[in-house]
MISEGU-937611 format. One record per residue (C-alpha): y, z, x; residue number from 1; residue in three letters. Coordinates in Angstrom, 2 decimals. Each point is the difference from the previous one (the first is absolute). Example, Ala and Ser with C-alpha at 12.3 -4.5 7.8 and 13.67 -1.06 7.14 Angstrom:
BEGIN
PT      c2      c3      c1   k   r
PT   -4.50    7.80   12.30   1 Ala
PT    3.44   -0.66    1.37   2 Ser
% end
This chain:
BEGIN
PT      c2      c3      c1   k   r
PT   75.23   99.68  146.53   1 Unk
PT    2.44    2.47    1.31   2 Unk
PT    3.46   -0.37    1.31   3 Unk
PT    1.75    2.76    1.71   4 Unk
PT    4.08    0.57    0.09   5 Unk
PT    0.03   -0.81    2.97   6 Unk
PT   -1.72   -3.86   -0.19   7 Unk
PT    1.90   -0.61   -3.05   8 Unk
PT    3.10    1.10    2.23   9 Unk
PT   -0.70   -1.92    2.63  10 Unk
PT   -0.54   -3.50   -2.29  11 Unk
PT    3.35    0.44   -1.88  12 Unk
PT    2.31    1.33    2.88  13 Unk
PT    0.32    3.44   -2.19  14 Unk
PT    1.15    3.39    1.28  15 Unk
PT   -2.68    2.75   -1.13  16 Unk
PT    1.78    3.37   -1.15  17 Unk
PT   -3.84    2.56   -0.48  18 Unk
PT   -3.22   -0.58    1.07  19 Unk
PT   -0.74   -3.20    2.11  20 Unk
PT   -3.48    0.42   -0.52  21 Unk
PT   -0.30    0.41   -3.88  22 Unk
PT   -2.48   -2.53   -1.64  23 Unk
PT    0.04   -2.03   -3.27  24 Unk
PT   -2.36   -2.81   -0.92  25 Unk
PT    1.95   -0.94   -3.49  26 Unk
PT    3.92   -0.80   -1.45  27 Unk
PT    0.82    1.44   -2.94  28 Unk
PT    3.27    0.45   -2.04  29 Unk
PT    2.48    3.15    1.17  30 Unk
PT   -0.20    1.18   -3.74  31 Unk
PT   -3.64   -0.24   -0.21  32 Unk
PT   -1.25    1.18    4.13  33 Unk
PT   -2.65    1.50    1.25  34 Unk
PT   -0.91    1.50    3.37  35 Unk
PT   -1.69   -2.72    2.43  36 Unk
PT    2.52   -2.72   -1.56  37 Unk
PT    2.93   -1.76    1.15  38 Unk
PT    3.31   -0.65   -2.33  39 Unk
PT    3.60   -0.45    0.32  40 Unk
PT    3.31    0.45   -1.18  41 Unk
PT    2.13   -3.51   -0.77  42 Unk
PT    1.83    1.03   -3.09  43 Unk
PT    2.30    3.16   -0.01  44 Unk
PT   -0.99    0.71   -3.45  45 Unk
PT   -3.64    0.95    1.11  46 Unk
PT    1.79    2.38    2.40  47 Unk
PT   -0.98    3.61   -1.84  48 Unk
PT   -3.85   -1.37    0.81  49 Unk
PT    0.66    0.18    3.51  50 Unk
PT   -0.38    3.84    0.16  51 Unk
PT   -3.01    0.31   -3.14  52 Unk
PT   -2.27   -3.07    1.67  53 Unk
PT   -3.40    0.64    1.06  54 Unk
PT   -0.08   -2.86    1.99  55 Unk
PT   -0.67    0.47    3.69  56 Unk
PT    2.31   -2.48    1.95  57 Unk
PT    3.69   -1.57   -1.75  58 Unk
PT    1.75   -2.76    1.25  59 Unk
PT    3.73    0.67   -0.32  60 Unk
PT    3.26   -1.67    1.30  61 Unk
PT    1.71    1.27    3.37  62 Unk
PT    2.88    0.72   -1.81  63 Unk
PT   -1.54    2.46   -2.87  64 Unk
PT    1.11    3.84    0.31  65 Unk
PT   -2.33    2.34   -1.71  66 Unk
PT    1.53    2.57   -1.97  67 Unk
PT   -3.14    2.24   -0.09  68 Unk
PT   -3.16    0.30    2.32  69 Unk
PT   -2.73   -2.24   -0.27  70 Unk
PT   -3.62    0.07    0.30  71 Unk
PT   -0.92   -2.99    1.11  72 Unk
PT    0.26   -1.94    3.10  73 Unk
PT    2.93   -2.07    0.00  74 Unk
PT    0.29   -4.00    1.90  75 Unk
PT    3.97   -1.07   -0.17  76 Unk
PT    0.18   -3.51    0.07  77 Unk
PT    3.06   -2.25   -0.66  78 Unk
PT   -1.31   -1.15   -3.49  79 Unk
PT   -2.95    1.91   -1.79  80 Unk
PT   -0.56   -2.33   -2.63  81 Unk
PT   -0.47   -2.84    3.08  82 Unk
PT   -2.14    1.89    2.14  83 Unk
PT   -2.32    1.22   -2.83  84 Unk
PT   -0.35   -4.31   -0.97  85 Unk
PT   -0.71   -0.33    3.33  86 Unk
PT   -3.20    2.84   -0.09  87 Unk
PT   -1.10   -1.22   -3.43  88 Unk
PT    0.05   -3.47    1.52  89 Unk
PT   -2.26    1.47    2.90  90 Unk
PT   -2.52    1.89   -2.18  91 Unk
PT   -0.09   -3.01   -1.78  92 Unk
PT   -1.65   -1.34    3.32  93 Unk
PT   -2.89    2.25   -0.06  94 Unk
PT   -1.05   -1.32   -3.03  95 Unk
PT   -3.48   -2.20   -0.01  96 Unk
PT    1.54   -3.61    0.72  97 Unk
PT   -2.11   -2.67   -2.90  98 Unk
PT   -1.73   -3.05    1.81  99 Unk
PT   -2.33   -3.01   -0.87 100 Unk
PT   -0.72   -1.97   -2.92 101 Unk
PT   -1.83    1.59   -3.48 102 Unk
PT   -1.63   -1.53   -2.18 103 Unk
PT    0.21   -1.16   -2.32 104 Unk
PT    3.05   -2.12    0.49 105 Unk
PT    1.28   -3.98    0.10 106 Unk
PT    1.32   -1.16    3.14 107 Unk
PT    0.32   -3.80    0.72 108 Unk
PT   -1.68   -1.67    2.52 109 Unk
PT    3.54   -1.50    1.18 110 Unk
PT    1.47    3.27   -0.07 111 Unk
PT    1.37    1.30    3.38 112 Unk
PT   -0.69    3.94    0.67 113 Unk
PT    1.52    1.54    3.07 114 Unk
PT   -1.82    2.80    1.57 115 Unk
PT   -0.68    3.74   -1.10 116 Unk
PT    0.63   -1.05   -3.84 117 Unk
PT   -1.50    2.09   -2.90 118 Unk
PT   -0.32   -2.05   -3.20 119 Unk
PT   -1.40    2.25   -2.61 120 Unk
PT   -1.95   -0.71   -2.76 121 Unk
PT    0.44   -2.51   -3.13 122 Unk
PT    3.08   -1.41    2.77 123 Unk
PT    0.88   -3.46   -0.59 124 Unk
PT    1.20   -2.33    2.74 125 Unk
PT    0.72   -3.79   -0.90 126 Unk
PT    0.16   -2.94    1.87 127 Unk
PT    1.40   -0.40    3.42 128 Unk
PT    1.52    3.64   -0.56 129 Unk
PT    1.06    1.53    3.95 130 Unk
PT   -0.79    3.89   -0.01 131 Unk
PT    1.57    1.51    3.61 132 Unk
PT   -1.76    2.69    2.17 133 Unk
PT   -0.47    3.18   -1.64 134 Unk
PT    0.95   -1.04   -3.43 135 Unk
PT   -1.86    2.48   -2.39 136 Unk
PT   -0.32   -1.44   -3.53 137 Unk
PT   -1.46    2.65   -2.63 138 Unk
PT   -2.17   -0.48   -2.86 139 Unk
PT    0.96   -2.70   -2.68 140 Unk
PT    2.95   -1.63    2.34 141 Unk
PT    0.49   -3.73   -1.04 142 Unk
PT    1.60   -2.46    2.57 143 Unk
PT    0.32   -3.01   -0.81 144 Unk
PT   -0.02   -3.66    1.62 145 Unk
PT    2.05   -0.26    2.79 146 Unk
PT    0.88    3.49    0.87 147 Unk
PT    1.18    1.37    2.89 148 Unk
PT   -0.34    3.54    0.14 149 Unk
PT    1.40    0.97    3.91 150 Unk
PT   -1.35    2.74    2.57 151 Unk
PT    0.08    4.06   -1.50 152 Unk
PT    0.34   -0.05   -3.25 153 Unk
PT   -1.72    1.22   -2.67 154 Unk
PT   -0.51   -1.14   -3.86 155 Unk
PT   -1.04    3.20   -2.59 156 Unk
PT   -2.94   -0.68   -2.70 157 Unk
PT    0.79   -2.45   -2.21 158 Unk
PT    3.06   -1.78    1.75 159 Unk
PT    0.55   -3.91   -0.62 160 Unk
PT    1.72   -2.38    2.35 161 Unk
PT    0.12   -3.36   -1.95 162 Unk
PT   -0.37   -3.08    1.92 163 Unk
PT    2.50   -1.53    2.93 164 Unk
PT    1.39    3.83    0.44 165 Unk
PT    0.57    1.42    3.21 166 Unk
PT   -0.02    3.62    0.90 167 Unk
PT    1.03    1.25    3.32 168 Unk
PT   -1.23    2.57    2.83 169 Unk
PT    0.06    3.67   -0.54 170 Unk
PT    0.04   -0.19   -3.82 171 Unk
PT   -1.38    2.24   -2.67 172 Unk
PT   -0.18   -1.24   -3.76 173 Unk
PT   -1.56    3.17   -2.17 174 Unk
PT   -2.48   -0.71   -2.69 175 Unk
PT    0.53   -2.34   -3.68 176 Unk
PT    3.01   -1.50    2.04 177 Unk
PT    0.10   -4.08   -0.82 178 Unk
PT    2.29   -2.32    2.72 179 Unk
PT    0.57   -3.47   -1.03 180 Unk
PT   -0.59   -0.16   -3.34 181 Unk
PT    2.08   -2.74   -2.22 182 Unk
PT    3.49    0.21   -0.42 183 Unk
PT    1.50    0.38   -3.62 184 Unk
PT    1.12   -3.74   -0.24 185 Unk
PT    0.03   -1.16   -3.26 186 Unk
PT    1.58   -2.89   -1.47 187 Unk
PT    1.37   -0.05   -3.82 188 Unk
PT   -1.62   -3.14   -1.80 189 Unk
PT    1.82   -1.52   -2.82 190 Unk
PT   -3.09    1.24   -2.12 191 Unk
PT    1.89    3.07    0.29 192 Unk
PT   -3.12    1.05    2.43 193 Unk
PT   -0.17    0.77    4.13 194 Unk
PT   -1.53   -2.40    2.21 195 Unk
PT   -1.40    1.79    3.08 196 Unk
PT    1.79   -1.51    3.21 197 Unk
PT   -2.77    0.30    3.20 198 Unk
PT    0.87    2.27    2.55 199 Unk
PT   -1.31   -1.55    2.94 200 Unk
PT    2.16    2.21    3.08 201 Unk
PT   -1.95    2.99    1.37 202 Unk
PT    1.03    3.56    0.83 203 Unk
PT    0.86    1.13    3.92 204 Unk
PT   -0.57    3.09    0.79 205 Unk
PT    1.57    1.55    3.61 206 Unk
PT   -1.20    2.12    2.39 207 Unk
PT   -0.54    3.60   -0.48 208 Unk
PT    0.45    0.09   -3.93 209 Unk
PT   -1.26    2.60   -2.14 210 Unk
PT   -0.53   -1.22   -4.01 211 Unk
PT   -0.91    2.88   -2.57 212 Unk
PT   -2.50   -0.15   -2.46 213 Unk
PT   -0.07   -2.31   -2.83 214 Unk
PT    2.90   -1.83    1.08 215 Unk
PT    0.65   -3.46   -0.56 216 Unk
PT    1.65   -2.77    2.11 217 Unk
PT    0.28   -3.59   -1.19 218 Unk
PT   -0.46   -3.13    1.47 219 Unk
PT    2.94   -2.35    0.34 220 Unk
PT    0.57   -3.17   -2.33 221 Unk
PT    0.92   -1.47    3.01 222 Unk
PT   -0.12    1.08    3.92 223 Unk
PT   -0.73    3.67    0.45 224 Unk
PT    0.76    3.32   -1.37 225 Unk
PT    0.80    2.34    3.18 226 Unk
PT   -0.95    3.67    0.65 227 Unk
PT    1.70    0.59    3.16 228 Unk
PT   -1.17    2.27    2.91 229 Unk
PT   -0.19    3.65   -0.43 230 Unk
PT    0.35   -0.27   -4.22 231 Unk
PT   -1.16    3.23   -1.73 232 Unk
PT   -0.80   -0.40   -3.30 233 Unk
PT   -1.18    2.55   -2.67 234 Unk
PT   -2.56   -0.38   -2.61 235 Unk
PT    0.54   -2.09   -2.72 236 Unk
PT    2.89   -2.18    1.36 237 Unk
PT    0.53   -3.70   -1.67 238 Unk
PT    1.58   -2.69    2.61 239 Unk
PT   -0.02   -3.19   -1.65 240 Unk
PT    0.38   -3.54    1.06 241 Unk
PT    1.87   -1.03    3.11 242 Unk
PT    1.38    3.51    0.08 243 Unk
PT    0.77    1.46    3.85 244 Unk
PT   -0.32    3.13    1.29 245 Unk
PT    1.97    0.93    3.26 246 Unk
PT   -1.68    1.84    2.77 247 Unk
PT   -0.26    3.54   -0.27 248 Unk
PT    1.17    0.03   -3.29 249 Unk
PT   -1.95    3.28   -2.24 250 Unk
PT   -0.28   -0.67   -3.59 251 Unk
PT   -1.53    3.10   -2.47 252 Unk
PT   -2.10   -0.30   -2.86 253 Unk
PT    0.53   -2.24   -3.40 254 Unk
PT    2.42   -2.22    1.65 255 Unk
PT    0.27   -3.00   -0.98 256 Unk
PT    1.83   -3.49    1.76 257 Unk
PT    0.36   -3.26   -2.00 258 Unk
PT   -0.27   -3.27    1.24 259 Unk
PT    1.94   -1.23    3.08 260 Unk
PT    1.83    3.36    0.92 261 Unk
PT    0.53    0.59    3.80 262 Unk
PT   -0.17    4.08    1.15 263 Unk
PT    1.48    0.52    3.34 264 Unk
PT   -1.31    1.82    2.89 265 Unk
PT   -0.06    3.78   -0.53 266 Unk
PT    0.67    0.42   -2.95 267 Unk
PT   -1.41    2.90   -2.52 268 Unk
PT   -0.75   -0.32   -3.74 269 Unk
PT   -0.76    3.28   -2.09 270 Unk
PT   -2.67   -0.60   -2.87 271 Unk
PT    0.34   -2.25   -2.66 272 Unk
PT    2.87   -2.06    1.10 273 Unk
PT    0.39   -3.75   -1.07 274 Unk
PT    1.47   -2.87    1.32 275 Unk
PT    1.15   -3.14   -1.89 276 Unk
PT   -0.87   -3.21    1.41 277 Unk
PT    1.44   -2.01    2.64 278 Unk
PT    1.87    3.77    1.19 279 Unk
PT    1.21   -0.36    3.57 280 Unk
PT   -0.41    3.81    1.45 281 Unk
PT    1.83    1.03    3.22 282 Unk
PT   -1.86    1.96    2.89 283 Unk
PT   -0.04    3.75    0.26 284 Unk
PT    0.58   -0.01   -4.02 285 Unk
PT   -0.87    3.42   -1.63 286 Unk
PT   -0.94   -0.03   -3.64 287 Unk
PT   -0.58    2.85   -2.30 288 Unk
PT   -3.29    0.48   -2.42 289 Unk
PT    0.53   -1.85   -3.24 290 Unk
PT    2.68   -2.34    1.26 291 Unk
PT    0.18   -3.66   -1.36 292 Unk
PT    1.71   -2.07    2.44 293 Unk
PT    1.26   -3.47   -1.81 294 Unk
PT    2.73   -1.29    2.75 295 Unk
PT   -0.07   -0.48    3.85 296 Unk
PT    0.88    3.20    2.05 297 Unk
PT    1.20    0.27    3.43 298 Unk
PT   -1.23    1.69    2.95 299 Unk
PT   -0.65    3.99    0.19 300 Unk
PT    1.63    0.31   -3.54 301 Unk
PT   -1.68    3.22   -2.00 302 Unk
PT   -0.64   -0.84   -3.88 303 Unk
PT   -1.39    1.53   -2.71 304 Unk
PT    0.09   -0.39   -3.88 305 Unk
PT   -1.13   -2.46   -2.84 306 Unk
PT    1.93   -2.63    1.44 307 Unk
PT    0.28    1.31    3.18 308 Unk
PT    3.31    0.71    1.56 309 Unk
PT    1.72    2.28    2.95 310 Unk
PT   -1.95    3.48    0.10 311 Unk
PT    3.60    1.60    0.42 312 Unk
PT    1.60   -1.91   -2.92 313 Unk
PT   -3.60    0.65   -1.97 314 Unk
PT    0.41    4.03    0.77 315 Unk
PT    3.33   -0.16   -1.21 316 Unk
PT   -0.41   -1.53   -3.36 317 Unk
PT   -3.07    2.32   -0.42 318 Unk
PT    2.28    3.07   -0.15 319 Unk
PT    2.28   -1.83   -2.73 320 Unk
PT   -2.84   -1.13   -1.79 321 Unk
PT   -0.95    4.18   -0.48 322 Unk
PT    2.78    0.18   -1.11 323 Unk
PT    0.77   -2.12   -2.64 324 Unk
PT   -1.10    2.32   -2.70 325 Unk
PT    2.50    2.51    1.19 326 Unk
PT    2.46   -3.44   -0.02 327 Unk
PT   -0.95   -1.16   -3.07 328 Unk
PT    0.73    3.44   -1.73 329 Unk
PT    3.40    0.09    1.34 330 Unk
PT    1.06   -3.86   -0.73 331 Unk
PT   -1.52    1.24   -3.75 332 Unk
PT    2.41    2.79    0.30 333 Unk
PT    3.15   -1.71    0.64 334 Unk
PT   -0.76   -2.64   -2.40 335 Unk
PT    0.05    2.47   -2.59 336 Unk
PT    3.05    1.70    1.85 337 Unk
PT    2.00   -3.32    0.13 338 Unk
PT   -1.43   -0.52   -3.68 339 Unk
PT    1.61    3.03   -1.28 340 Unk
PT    3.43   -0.25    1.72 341 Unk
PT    0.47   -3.87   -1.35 342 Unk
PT   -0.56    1.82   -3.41 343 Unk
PT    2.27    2.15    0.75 344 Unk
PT    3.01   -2.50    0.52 345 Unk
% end
């Protein structure tokens, strides 16, 4: 289907700068564009593309002055990178929308389905599970007994929701992800062994949460562990037991959050970050990739490090720790100095 400047002007507010009437029917990166596609410019570093793209229409912000002339037909819109989410999430619209039940696939008789579901095949829905309207379950999704899986939202091939979990509306869980599994509750045993302590909480999942693929989120030992509304999380994430996650909190890949740890609202975690158990963390927290956070932090602080501590005080110990060769040489040096003048005496 076709879209001309001019409709894809009108739908984000956009001011056109060329040739209202210009056609594409794909996106494509500015690096990488062709004519009869639409691209645009978020990140100044991509700016030299601008002039060399082959792409037909390029969504750039109001306040961008071109140094040089430009081919393509330009929309301004407050925030490119916005806009262009909002046509991807559009296109995304036209695609062929997945309804009914295909076989074959295991869905008990006590099992409540809402309306306009798709349950793919080899699905697996246990006992007195509750599936909302439109819920589209892929191929090889297991939910358990007891489920409630709420209105919108969609589990990837090979998802599993373990018994008593809830998931809310609007949700999206990508494929190998596995909610409620046991916590890592062990008890030591005078044997010198581990006795396994049941987990018998659940997982709650919030509205409009996106989970990443192959991530895991554990049940609680005891009451629930929480994903709160609006939680992004990246692939291969670990939340265990009785862990919560504030709302709107975005959390990157290889991440990982022991048991009992409480993430404010808003807050953003670069890859690979850990958090030691029973951590308190403030709202609007900002932690750098690789951190290891091991005490409570308060709100909007920015960390970073291995344990993490101030970003300011971090990038200010990084330039002396450069530097301690050059230090080292010279405390070497006057050592020897000092050595020489005490023989002296």
């Amino acid at each position: 289907m076709n879209f001309s400047a001019k409709m894809i002007a009108g739908f984000l507010k956009g001011d056109i700068e060329g040739n209202p009437d210009v056609e594409v029917s794909d996106i494509s990166k500015i690096e990488e564009g062709k004519p009869g596609t639409l691209s645009f410019l978020g990140n100044p570093k991509y700016t030299p593309y601008l002039y060399t793209t082959g792409a037909s229409i390029i969504l750039i912000n109001k306040s961008f002055v071109p140094e040089h002339p430009v081919k393509a037909t330009l929309i301004r819109v407050e925030d490119a990178y916005q806009a262009f989410a909002s046509l991807l999430e559009l296109y995304n619209q036209y695609k062929p929308v997945k309804k009914g039940i295909e076989q074959p696939s295991y869905i008990s008789p006590t099992v409540s389905l809402g309306i306009d579901v798709y349950i793919g095949a080899f699905a697996y829905i246990g006992d007195h599970a509750k599936i909302g309207n439109n819920v589209k379950l892929y191929p090889h999704v297991f939910v358990g007994d007891n489920v409630i899986i709420n209105d919108n939202t969609t589990l990837f091939s090979g998802v599993k929701i373990y018994h008593e979990c809830k998931i809310g509306a609007n949700c999206i869980i990508h494929a190998g992800s596995v909610i409620g599994s046991d916590g890592f509750g062990f008890a030591p045993s005078n044997d010198k062994n581990y006795k396994k302590i049941p987990q018998i909480g659940n997982v709650i999942m919030e509205d409009n949460v996106e989970i990443g693929a192959n991530t895991t989120i554990d049940r609680a030992t005891m009451g629930s562990t929480f994903i709160r509304k609006g939680v992004k999380l990246d692939n291969m994430v670990h939340i265990a037991h009785n862990v919560e996650i504030g709302e709107n909190t975005v959390i990157s890949a290889q991440c990982g959050f022991a048991g009992s740890s409480k993430i404010g609202k808003e807050c953003m975690f670069g890859g690979q970050c850990g958090v030691a158990p029973h951590v308190v963390v403030g709202n609007g927290v900002k932690v750098g990739a690789q951190s290891g956070i091991n005490a409570n932090i308060k709100d909007n602080d920015v960390l970073i490090g291995s344990p993490a501590f101030n970003y300011n005080d971090c990038m200010k110990s990084y330039v002396v720790f450069k530097k301690l060769p050059d230090l080292n040489r010279s405390v070497f040096k006057m050592e020897k100095q000092l050595n020489e003048l005490k023989q002296k005496e």
